[in-house]
N, C-alpha and C positions, 0 to 999 in steps of 0.2 A: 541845497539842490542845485546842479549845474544849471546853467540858463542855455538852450538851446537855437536863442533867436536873438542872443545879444552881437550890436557891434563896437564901434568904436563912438570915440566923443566926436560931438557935430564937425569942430573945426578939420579935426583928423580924415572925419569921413570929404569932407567937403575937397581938401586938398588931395584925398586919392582919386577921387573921381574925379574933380578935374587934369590932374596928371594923366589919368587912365585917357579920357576926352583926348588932350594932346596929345598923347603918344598914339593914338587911335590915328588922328586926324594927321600925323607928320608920317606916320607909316604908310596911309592909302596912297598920300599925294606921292609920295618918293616911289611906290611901286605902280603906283598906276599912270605914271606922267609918261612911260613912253606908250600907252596902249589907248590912251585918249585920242589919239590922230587915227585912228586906225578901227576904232571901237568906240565910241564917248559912250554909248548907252550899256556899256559891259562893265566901261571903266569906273562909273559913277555908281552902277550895283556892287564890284566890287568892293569897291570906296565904304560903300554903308554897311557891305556884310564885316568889313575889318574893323570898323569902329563900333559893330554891335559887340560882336565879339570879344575885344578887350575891354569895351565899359562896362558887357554884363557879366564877364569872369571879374572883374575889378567887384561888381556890386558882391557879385558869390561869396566874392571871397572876407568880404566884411562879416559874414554869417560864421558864427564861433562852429566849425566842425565842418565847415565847408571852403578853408583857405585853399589848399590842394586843390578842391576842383576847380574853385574860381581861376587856379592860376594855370590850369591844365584847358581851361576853358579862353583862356588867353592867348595861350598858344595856339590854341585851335588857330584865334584869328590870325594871328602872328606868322605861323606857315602858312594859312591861306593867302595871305599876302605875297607870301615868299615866292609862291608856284610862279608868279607874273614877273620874277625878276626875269626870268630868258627872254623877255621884250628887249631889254637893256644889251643884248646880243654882246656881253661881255662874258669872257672864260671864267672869271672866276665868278660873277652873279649865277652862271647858268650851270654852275656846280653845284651852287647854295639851292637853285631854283629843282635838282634834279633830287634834290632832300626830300622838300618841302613836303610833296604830295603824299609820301608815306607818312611823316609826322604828322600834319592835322588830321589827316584819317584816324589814324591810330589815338592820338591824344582824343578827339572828337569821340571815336567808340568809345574809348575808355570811361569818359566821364559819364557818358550814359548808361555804363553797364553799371558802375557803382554811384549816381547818387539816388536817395540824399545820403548814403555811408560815405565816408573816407576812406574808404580802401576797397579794393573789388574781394567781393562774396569769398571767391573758392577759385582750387588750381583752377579749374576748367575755363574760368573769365582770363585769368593767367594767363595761361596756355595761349587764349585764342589770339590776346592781346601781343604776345610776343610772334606768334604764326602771321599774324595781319601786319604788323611791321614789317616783317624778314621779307615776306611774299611779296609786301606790295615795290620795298627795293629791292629786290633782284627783279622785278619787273621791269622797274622805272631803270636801272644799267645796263639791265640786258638790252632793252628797247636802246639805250644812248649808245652801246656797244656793236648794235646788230645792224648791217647795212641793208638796205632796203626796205626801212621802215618808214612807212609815212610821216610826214608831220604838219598835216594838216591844219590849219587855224594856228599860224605862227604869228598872226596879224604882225605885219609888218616885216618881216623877210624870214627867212631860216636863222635858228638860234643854232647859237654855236654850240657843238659837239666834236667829242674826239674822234678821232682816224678810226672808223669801224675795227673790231677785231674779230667776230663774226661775221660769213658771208652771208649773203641774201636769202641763202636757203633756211637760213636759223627761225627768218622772221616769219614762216608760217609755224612751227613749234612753238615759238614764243606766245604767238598770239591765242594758240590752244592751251595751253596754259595758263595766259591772260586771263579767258574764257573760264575752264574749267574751277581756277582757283575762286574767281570773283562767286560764281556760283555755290561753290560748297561754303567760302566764310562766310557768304551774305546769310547760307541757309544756317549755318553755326549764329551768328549773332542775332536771327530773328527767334532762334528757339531758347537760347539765354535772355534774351529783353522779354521773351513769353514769360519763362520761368522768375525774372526776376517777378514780376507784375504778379504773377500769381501766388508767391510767396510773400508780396509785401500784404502790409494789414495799418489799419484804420487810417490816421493821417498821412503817412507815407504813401501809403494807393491812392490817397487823393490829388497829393505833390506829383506821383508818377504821374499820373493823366496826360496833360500836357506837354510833359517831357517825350512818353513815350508816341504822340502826335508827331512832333516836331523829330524825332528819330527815322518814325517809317517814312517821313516828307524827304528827307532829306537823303535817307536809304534808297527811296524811288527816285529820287532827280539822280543820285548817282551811278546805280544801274541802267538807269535810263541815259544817260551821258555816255559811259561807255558801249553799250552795245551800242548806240548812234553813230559814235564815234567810227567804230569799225565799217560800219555799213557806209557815211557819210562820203561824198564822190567830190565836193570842193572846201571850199576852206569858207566861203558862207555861212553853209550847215552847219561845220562845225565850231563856228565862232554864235551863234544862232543857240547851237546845245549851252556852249559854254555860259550863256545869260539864262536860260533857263536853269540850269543846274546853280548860278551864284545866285539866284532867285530862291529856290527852293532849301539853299542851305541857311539864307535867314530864318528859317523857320528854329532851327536851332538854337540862336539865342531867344527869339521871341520866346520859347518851349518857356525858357528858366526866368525869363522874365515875368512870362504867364505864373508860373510857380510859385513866383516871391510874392506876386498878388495875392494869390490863391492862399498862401500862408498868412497875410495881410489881414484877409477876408476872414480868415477862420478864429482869429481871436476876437474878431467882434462877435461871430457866432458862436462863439463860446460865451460871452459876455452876454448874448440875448437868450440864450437855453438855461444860465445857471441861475442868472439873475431873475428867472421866472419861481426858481426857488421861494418860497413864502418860508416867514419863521417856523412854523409849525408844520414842515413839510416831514411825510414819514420816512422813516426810514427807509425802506426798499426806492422811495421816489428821489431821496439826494443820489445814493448808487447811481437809479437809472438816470438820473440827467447826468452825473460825471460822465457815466457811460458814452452817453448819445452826443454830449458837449468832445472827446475824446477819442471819439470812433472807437474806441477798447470795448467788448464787448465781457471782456473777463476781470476788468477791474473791481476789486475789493475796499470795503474801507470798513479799517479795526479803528473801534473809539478806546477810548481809557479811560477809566472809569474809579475814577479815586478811591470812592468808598471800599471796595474789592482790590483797589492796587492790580488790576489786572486788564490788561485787555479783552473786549470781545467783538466777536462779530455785528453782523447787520440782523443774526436770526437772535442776539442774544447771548450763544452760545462761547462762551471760554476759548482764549485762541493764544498760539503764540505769538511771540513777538517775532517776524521774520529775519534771519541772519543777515539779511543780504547776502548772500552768497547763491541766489538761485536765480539769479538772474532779470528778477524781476523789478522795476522802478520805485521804490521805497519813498514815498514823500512825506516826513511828519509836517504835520500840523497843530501849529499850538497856538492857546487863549487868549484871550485880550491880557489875562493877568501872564500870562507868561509861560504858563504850568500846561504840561500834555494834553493836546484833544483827539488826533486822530491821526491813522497812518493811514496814506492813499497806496495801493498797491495796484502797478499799471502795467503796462508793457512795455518790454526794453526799449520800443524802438519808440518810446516818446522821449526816452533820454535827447534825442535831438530836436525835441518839442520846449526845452524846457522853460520857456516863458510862458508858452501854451497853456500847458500844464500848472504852473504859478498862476495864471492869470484864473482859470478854472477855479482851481484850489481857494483862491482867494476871496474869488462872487459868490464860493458857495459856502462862506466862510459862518456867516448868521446861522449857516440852515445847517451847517455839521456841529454849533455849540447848543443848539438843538436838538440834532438828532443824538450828540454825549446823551443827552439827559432820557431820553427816551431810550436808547442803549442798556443805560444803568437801570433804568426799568425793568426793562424784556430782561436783564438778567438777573435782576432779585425774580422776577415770575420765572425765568429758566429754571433755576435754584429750589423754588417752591415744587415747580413740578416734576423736579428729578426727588427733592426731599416725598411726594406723595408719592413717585413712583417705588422708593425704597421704602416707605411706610405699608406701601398696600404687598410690597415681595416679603417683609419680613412677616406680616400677616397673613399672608399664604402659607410661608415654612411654617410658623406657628403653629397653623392649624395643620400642616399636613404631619409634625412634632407629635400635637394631640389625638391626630385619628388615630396614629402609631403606638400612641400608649394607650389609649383606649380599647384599641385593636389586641395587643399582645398584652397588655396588662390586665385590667378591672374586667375584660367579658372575656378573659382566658379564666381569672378564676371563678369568674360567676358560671362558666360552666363546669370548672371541678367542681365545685360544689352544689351544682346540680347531680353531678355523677354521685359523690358522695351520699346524696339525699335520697340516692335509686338505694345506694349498699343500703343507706340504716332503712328502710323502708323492709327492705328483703330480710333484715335480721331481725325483724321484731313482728310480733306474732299478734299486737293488740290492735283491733280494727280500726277504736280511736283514732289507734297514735301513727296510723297508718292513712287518716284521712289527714291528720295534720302535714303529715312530711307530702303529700300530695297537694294539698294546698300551699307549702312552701315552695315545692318544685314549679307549680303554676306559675305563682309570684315572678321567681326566676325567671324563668323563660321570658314573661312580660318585658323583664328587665332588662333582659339580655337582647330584646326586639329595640324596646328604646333604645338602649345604649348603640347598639347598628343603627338607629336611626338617626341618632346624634353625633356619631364617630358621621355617619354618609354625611352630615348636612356639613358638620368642619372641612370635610376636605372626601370626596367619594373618592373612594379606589380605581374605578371603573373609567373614570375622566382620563387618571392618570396612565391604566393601564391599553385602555381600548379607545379613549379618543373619546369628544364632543359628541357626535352622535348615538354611538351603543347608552353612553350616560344618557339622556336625553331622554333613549327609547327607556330605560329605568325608572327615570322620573312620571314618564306619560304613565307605566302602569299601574302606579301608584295613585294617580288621582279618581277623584270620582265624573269624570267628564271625560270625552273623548276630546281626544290631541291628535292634530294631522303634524307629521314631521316633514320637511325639507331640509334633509342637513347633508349637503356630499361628504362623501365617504374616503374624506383626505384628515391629516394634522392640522394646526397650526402651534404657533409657540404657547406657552403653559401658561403667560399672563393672558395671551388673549381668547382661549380656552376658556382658563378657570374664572373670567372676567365677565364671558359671556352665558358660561352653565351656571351662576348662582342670578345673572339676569333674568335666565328666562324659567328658572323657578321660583325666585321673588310675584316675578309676573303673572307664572301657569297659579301659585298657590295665591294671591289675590285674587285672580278670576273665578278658583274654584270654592272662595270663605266668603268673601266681600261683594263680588261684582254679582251674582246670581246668574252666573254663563251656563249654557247648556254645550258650549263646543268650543277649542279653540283650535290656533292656527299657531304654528311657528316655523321661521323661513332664517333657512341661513345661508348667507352665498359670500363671496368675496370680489371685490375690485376695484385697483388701482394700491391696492397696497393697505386694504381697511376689511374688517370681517365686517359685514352689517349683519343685523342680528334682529327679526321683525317677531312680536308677537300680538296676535290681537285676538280678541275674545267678542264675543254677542250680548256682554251683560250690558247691566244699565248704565252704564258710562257713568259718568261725572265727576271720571275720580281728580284730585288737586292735588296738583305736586306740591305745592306750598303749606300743604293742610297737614304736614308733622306725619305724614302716612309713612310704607315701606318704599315711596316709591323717592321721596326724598334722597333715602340709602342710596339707589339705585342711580341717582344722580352723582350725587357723589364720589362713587364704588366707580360709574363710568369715566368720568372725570379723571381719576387718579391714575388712570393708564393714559391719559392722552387722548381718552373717545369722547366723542358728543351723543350726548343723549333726547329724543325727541316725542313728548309724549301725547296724545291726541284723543281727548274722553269725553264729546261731545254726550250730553244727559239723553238717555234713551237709543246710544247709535253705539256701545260698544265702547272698549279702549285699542287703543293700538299704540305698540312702545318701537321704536326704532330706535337701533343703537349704532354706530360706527365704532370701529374698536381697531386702534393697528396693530396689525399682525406678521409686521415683518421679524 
């Protein structure tokens, strides 16, 4: 797994930052030595805004996936420096100086629209980053080009510019312009740092915080700057704006400094949430601390589970091994012996986490070779209860096999030969032998009642064809007690059905043999994704589910779909059987 928070070796770091330090510190004093006489307390904010600026792109750029920004955040300081060369009222500084101000702008946005990525999002950040360059020089040439343009807060005399090529008329267009452009990119870049912000997710939105603080500080001192600027009537005011705006763009490096804390802070809090892990923590509780230790609230973790050679889930369940190719952060995890324990499955954008995420992985290392084995549990009980679910479907078909032959087979010919026993009866003239073929015909018919009765109890037609309720109302008129029904007059699927119509004549026919009921009740309703399924009766209660009774079965029988069963026979108050059963 990549490491997202590694840098270099101490010495290496140690001599970049102090290099970054120097060249910080050689760069203020050489641009800011002519504007000390003139400004000390501008010069000396300057001074500190150019040395945050390249120490904290220098530190940025230590961060493995953050070199680019660190060095784009260098530049930041680097042209901001640059702007102060036209003190130096040399032609060629105050060429360099008339650069300046578009490139830290532009390098300064840019880095804000894309970290903590490497590259910006989408054209539209493109776009705007190229439109905020072009725009802000032809502003800054026009203005060097156009005669009659102020230059207000020169501290220290008029810098040098070439021979106007535009007359003085140019410079009220220009400055609408000025105006109008400043206006629409400011409103473009506050609605892409929205959109980034609202797009980023767990650690990353916590990184953004501060950055995007230190953005709109630094967006407001510089709107703020400019419109002052225009309005401003001496060169006080706007040497005045100008320390309030190098004030305000410190906030900027502080943003990323604030951040590398904040990243700082979160691996100890990762180490206090996971570490709270206990050996025997369950399974859904390792999830949810990686979860919560990770800001991911969608993260997965697949165990492996030798015995099966297969992976499975947190519920137990059978899972594949993911390709990588979906974009998602794939971390294995394996045992003290060496041999597979667990794949962490996170979100892409921890890939820039990834010590975080090691560190994580790591504290919750006891409590995932723990959660293996409990894993491998829940999926031998998975196993079982998909084997009892195909035990109790293959014993439905069976019996619904049997109704079918019993149905079209043994009482199709128990009644031709009923039919038969009418011919020989009509052909024979001996009263005997005519009381005998009457008493076989009777017999019959008996038989042929059973046999419906026993084809109904295997598997009713009626379930199958008309639904839970009409069967229901079947069963009620057959007993010798009265039954109130409550069954809405919908489907559900055929196990939960035929799961819950041999329940509640298990039930109805103990209250009406065993319990000595004068009446019962049966409620049927659905919700949340489970049929409940209520019967109770008035009789003498006491009955024991453990006493080898029917209701054992009924335990069981419920069980082996996935439902619970709940049963309540207080001596002298009745029974009442609840059932849950799911039904999707």
């Amino acid at each position: 797994m990549a490491s997202g928070g590694g840098g270099y070796g101490g010495g290496a770091v140690s001599v970049g930052r102090l290099g970054a330090l120097l060249a910080g510190l050689v760069l203020a004093v050489v641009t800011q030595w002519p504007v000390w006489a003139a400004a000390p307390a501008l010069a000396l904010v300057n001074g500190v805004g150019t040395v945050a600026f390249v120490v904290t792109g220098a530190l940025l750029a230590e961060h493995r996936g953050q070199r680019a920004n660190g060095r784009l955040l260098a530049l930041t300081g680097v042209a901001w420096s640059g702007v102060w060369l036209d003190a130096w009222q040399s032609p060629l500084l105050s060429v360099v100086a008339l650069v300046c101000p578009a490139l830290y702008v532009t390098a300064g946005a840019t880095v804000l629209l894309r970290y903590p990525a490497a590259r910006l999002p989408g054209a539209a950040q493109r776009a705007f980053v190229v439109t905020l360059f072009v725009w802000l020089q032809a502003v800054f040439v026009g203005s060097a080009l156009t005669g009659g343009v102020e230059a207000l807060g020169a501290l220290g005399g008029r810098p040098w510019r070439p021979a106007p090529v535009l007359g003085p008329e140019s410079a009220a267009v220009l400055a609408t312009v000025d105006r109008v452009g400043a206006v629409l990119l400011g409103t473009a870049f506050v609605v892409l740092l929205a959109r980034k912000v609202r797009r980023a997710r767990g650690l990353d939105r916590g990184e953004l915080v501060p950055v995007v603080v230190g953005a709109v500080a630094a967006g407001v001192a510089l709107g703020s700057f400019r419109i002052g600027r225009a309005l401003a009537g001496s060169e006080e005011s706007v040497t005045a704006l100008r320390l309030v705006h190098a004030v305000a763009l410190l906030a900027i490096p502080l943003a990323f400094a604030a951040a590398a804390l904040r990243r700082r802070l979160e691996r100890g809090a990762v180490a206090d949430v996971v570490v709270g892990l206990s050996g025997v923590a369950p399974l859904d509780q390792v999830r949810e601390r990686l979860r919560r230790a990770l800001r991911d609230p969608g993260l997965e973790v697949l165990y492996w589970v030798p015995d099966e050679r297969a992976w499975v889930g947190t519920d137990g369940r059978p899972a594949d091994e993911p390709p990588g190719g979906d974009g998602r952060l794939v971390v294995p995890v394996t045992a003290g012996d060496g041999d597979r324990l667990a794949l962490v499955l996170a979100d892409p954008s921890l890939r820039r986490h990834g010590r975080l995420v090691e560190a994580a992985v790591s504290a919750a290392g006891l409590a995932l070779e723990n959660a293996r084995l409990q894993a491998g549990i829940r999926a031998q009980l998975e196993q079982v209860r998909a084997s009892r679910a195909r035990i109790v479907e293959a014993g439905l078909a069976e019996r619904r096999r049997l109704e079918r032959d019993l149905h079209d087979g043994a009482q199709q010919r128990l009644l031709a030969l009923t039919i038969q026993l009418g011919a020989v009866r009509t052909a024979v003239a001996d009263e005997a032998t005519k009381e005998l073929v009457d008493a076989a015909r009777a017999d019959l018919r008996c038989a042929v009642e059973e046999l419906r009765d026993l084809a109904r109890g295997l598997h009713p037609p009626l379930l199958g064809q008309a639904g839970l309720g009409p069967a229901l109302e079947s069963v009620a008129e057959r007993l010798p007690l009265p039954v109130r029904l409550d069954v809405p007059d919908r489907r559900w699927s055929v196990a939960a059905e035929t799961a819950a119509y041999f329940l509640v004549c298990e039930a109805l026919t103990n209250a009406a043999k065993h319990a000595g009921a004068t009446s019962a009740r049966v409620l049927v309703d659905e919700a949340g994704g489970r049929l409940r399924v209520e019967v109770a009766d008035d009789g003498v209660g006491g009955a024991d589910p453990a006493g080898g009774s029917g209701l054992t079965g009924l335990v069981d029988r419920i069980g082996a779909v996935g439902g619970a069963l709940r049963i309540s026979s207080p001596p002298g108050a009745g029974t009442r059987i609840t059932a849950e059963i799911p039904c999707g």
